[in-house]
C-alpha positions as CSV (number, residue, x, y, z in Angstrom):
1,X,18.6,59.5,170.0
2,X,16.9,57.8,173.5
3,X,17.1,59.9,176.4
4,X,17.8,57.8,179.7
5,X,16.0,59.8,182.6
6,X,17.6,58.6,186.0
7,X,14.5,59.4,188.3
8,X,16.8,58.3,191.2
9,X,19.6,60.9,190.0
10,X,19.2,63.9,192.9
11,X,19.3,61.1,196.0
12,X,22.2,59.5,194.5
13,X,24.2,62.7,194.3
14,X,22.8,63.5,197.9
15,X,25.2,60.6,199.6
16,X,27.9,62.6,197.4
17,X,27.3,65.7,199.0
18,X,25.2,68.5,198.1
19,X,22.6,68.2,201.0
20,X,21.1,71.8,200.2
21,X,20.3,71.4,196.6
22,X,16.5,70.9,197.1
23,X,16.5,74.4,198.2
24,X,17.3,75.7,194.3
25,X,14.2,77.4,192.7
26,X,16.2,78.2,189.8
27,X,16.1,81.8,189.8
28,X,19.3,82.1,187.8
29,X,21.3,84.2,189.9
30,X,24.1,81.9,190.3
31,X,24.5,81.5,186.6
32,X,24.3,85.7,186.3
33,X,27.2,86.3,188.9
34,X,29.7,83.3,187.9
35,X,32.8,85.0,186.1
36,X,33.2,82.2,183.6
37,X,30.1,81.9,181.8
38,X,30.3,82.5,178.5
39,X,28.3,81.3,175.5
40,X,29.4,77.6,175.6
41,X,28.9,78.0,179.0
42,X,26.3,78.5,181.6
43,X,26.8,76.8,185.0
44,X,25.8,75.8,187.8
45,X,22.0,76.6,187.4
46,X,21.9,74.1,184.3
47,X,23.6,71.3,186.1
48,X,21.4,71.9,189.1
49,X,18.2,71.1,186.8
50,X,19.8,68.1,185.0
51,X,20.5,66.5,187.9
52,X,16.2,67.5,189.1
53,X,14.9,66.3,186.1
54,X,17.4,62.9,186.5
55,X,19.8,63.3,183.3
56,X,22.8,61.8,184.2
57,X,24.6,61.3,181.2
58,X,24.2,64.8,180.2
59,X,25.5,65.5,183.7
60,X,28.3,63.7,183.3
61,X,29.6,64.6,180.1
62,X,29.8,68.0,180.4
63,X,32.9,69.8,180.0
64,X,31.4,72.7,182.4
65,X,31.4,70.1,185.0
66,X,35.1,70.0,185.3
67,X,36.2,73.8,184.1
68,X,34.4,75.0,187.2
69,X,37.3,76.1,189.1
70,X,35.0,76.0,192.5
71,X,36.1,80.0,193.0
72,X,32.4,79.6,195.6
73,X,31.1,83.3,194.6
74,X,28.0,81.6,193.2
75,X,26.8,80.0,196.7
76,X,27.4,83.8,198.4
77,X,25.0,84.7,196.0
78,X,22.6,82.7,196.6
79,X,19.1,83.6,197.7
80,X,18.1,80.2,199.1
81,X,21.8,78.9,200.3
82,X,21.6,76.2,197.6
83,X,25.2,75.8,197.9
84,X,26.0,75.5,194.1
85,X,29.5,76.0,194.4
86,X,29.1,72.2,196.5
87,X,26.9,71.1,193.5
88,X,29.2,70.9,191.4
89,X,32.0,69.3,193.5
90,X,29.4,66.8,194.3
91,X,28.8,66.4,190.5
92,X,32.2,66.1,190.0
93,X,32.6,63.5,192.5
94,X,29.6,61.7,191.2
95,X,31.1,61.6,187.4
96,X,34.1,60.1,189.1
97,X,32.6,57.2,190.5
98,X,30.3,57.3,187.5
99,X,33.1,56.6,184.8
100,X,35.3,53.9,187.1
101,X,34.4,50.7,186.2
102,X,35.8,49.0,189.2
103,X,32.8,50.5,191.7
104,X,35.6,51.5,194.3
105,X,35.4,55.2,193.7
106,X,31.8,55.6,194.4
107,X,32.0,53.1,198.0
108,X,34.6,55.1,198.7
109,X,33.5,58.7,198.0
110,X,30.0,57.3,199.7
111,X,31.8,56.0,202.9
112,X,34.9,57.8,204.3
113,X,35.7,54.8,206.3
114,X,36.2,52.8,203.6
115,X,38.2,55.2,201.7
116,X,40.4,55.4,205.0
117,X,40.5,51.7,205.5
118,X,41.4,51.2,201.5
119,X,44.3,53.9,201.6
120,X,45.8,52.3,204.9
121,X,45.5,48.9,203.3
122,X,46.9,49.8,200.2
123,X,49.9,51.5,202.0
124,X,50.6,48.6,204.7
125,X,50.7,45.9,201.3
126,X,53.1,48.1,199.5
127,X,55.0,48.7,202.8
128,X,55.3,45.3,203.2
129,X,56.2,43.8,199.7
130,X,58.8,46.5,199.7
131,X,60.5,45.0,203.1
132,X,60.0,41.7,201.6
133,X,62.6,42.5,199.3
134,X,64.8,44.2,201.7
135,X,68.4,43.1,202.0
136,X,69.5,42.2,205.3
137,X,72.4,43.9,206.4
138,X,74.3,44.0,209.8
139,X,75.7,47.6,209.0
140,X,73.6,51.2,208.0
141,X,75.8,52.6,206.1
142,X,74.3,51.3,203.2
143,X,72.8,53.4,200.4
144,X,68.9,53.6,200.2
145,X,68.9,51.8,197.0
146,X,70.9,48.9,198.4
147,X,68.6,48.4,201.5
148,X,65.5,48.0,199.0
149,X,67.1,47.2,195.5
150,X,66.2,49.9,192.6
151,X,65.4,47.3,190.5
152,X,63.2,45.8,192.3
153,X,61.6,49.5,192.9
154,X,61.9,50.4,189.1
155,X,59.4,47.2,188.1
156,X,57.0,46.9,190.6
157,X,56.5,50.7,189.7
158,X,56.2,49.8,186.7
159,X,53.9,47.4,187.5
160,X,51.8,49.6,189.3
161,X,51.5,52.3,186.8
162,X,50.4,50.1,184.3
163,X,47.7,49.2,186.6
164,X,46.9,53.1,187.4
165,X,46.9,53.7,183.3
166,X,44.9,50.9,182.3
167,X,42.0,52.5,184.7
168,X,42.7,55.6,184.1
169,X,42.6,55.1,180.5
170,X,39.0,53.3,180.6
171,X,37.5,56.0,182.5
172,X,39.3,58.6,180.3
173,X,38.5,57.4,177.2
174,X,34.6,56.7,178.5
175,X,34.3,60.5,179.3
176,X,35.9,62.0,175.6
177,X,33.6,59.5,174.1
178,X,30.6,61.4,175.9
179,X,32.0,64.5,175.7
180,X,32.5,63.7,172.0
181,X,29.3,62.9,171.6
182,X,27.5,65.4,173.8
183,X,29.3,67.8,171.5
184,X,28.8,66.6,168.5
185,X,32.5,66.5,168.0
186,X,33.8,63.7,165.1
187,X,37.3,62.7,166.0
188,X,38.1,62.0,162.0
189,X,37.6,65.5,161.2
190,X,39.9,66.6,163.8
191,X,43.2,65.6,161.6
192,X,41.3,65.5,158.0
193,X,42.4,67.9,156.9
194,X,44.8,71.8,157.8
195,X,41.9,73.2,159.2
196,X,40.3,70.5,161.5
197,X,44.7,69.9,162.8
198,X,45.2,73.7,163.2
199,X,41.9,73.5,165.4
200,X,43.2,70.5,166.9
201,X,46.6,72.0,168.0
202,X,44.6,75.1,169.1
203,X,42.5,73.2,171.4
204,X,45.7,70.9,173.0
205,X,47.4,74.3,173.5
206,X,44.2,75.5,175.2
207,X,43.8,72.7,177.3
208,X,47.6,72.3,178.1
209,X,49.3,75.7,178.0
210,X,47.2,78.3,178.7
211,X,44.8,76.3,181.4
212,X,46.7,73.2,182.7
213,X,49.8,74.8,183.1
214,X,49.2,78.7,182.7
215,X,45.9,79.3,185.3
216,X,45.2,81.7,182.8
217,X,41.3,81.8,183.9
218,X,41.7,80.9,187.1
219,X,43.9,84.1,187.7
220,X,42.0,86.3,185.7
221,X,38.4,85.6,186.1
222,X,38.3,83.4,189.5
223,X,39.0,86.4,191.6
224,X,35.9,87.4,193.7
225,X,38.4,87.5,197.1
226,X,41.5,88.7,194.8
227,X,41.4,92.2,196.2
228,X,41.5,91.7,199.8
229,X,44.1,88.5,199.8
230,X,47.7,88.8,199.6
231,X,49.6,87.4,196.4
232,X,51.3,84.8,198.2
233,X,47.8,83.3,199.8
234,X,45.5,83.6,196.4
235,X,44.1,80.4,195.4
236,X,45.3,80.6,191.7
237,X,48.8,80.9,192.9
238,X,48.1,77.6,196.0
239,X,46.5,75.9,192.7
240,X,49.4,76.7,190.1
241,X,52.2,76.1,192.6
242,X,50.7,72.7,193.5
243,X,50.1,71.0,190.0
244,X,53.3,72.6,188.8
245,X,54.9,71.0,191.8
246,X,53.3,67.7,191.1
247,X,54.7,67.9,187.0
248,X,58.3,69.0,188.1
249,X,58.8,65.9,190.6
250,X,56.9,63.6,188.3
251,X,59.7,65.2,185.4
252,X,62.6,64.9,187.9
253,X,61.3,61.7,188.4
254,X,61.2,60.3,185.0
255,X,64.7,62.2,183.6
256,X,66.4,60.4,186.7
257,X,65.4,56.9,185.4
258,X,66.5,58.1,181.9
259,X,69.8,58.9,183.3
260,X,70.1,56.1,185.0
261,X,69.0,53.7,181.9
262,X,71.3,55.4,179.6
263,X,74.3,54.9,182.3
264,X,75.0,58.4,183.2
265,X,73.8,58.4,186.7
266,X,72.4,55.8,188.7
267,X,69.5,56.7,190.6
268,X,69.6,57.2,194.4
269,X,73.2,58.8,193.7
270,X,74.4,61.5,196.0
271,X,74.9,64.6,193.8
272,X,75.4,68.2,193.9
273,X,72.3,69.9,194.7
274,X,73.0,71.7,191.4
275,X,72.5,68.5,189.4
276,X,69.8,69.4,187.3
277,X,67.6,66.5,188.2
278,X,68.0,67.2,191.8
279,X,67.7,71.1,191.8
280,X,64.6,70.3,189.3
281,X,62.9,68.1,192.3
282,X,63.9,70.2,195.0
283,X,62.2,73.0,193.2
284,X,59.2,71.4,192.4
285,X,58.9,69.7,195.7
286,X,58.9,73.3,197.6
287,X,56.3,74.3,195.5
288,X,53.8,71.2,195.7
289,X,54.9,71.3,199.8
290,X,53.9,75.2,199.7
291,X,50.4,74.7,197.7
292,X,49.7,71.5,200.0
293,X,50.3,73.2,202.7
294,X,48.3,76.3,202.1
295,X,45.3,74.2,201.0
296,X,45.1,72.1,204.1
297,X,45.2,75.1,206.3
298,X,42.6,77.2,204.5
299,X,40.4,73.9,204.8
300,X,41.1,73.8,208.2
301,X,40.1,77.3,209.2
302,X,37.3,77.3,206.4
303,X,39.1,80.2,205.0
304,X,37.2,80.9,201.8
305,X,34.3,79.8,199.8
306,X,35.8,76.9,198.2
307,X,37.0,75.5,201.4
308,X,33.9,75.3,203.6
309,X,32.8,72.4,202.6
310,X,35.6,69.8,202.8
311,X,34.7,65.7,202.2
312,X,37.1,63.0,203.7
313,X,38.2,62.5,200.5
314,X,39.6,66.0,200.4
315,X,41.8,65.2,203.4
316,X,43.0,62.2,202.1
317,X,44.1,63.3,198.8
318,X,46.5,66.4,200.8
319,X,47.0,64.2,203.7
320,X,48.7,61.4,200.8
321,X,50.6,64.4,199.0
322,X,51.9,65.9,201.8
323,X,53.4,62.7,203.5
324,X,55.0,62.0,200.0
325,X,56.5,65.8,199.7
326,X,58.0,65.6,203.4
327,X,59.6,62.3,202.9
328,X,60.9,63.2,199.8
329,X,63.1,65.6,201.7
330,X,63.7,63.4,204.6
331,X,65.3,61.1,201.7
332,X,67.7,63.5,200.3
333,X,68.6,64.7,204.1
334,X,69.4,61.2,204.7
335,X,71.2,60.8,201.2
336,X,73.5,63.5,202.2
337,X,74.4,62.3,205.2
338,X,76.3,59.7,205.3
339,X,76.5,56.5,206.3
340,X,72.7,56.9,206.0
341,X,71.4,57.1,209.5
342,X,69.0,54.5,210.8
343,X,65.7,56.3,210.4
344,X,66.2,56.5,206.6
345,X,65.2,53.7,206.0
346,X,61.6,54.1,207.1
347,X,61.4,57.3,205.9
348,X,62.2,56.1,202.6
349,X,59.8,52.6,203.0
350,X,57.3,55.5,203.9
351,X,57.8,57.4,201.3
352,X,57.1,54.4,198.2
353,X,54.5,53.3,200.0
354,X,52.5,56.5,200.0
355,X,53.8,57.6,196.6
356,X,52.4,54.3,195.3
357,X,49.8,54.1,196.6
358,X,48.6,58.0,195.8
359,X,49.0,57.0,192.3
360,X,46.9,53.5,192.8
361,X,44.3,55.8,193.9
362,X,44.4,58.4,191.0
363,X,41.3,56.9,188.8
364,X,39.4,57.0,191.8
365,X,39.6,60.2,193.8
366,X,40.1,63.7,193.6
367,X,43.6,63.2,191.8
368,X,41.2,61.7,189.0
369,X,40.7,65.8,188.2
370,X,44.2,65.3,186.1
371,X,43.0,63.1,183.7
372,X,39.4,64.3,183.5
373,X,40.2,68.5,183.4
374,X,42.5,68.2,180.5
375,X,40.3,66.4,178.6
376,X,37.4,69.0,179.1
377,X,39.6,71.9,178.6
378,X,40.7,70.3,174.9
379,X,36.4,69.9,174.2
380,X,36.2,73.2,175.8
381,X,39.3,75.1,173.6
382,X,37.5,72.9,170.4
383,X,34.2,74.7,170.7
384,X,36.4,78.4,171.2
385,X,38.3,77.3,167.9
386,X,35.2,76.6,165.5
């Protein structure tokens, strides 16, 4: 098979990031000291010299490149501040842009005005087709759902998360392919037979359960500040409570419209907090709202490793959850209040908009790390199961 050498690889990943990677000599240390290395595994140095040496599609279909948790120890221990802990969020940022076919990732992650000016834009449209539809009403004592109509709501989200899947599913299905192929992985032999589905199953548990879900490495081997940070400010814990958060409103979210479609309750109903739906997304939304809010502030003060070197893209993607996690609860304050107060209803405009418009912006930012983390983890848990 032909080897493509990109001899134009290293600048490229420079307007990513990663200014100081010219320094590496490739001593090794960084590879020596990182607590998940293991034999299907040895990063960063390796990435470092595949991105010298200009192979970018071995770059960017390796799994390594998105099981990196960014726990930072390997820059402290580097003799030549390489920063490889930066490398391989640059990387990652580069195999984003890399696998999205529309070019907007890469202009974006290259310019952080444009990323800015995109994200406004794209929350000003969906503010204003959402007031387009707006009834007009002389009184506010009208429910939310009757100011913007759910319907109306329910397709164009529709609408738009058919947009966000059809991307996300091209760039998805681009990086199993390499991965597949990198890996020498043959997807017919993972259901031909008991053995290749037992490794299968192994492998989705892996991914979804024990990593997605469960931390488990991230708690037990990502710990190089563990001893000296309380529980309730470790980064496994801001991590876990976040994408838990994220999966819990995203389920509230989807059960709601289920109730709603089968007739039991219609969405934007006032109901007791104890409503399973509702205590479900008032849980969840705590949590995200905690990890959010614990990430932005360790980026802030540069608190740790991971957080020293923070791109605009970073902001954006906390800024965006944030906003849609504090209007959330502005909603239900307003729900439970009635007649619905007059600020509600741009809190709740607000709220769509930026909720949208985070999930328009999934296949091309740092949210892409939930599509493309899953998928290495299951390639990852294959080559643990052979």
């Amino acid at each position: 098979m032909t080897t493509m050498v990109n001899p134009e690889l290293l600048p490229q990943l420079q307007r990513f990031g990663a200014a100081e990677v010219n320094a590496c000599f490739s001593c090794g240390n960084c590879t020596a000291i990182c607590p998940l290395v293991d034999d299907d595994a040895t990063f960063p140095r390796r990435f470092i010299r595949l991105a010298q040496v200009g192979l970018e599609d071995d770059l960017v279909a390796s799994k390594e490149l998105w099981t990196c948790y960014q726990c930072g120890v390997c820059s402290t221990k580097c003799p030549m501040e390489a920063e490889p802990a930066e490398f391989m969020a640059t990387a990652r940022r580069f195999a984003i842009a890399h696998y999205d076919r529309t070019g907007l990732a890469g202009l974006m992650y290259r310019n952080p005005v444009v990323l800015w000016l995109v994200s406004a834009l794209g929350a000003a449209l969906f503010s204003l087709f959402l007031l387009s539809a707006s009834e007009s009403r002389s009184t506010v004592s009208l429910a939310l759902f009757d100011y913007v109509p759910y319907h109306f709501i329910h397709w164009f989200g529709i609408a738009v998360m058919a947009v966000v899947v059809l991307f996300g599913l091209l760039g998805a299905a681009s990086l199993a392919r390499d991965m597949a192929r990198r890996d020498g992985v043959r997807w017919r032999s993972l259901i031909a037979d008991r053995e290749g589905r037992a490794r299968t199953g192994k492998a989705l548990w892996y991914s979804i359960g024990l990593e997605s879900v469960g931390q488990r490495r991230f708690r037990e081997d990502c710990h190089d500040d563990e001893p000296v940070e309380p529980l309730y400010r470790r980064r496994w814990l801001i991590h876990a409570l976040t994408i838990w958060g994220f999966l819990g409103l995203l389920a509230a979210t989807g059960l709601d419209y289920g109730l709603d479609v089968i007739g039991i309750k219609a969405t934007g109903t006032p109901v007791s907090l104890l409503y399973p739906t509702r205590l479900l997304g008032t849980v969840a939304g705590l949590a995200m709202m905690y990890g959010v809010t614990w990430f932005m502030v360790n980026r802030a003060r540069e608190h740790d490793n991971a957080s020293r070197f923070s791109k605009q893209s970073d902001w954006l993607f906390l800024v965006m959850l944030w906003i849609t996690g504090f209007t959330g609860f502005l909603i239900e304050v307003a729900l439970y209040a009635p007649p619905t107060p007059q600020w509600g209803y741009g809190v709740f405009i607000v709220h769509v908009a930026i909720a949208m418009d985070l999930l328009v912006l999934v296949p091309f930012t740092k949210f892409a790390h939930v599509m493309y983390r899953p998928i290495a983890l299951f390639f990852h848990g294959l080559a643990k199961a052979s």
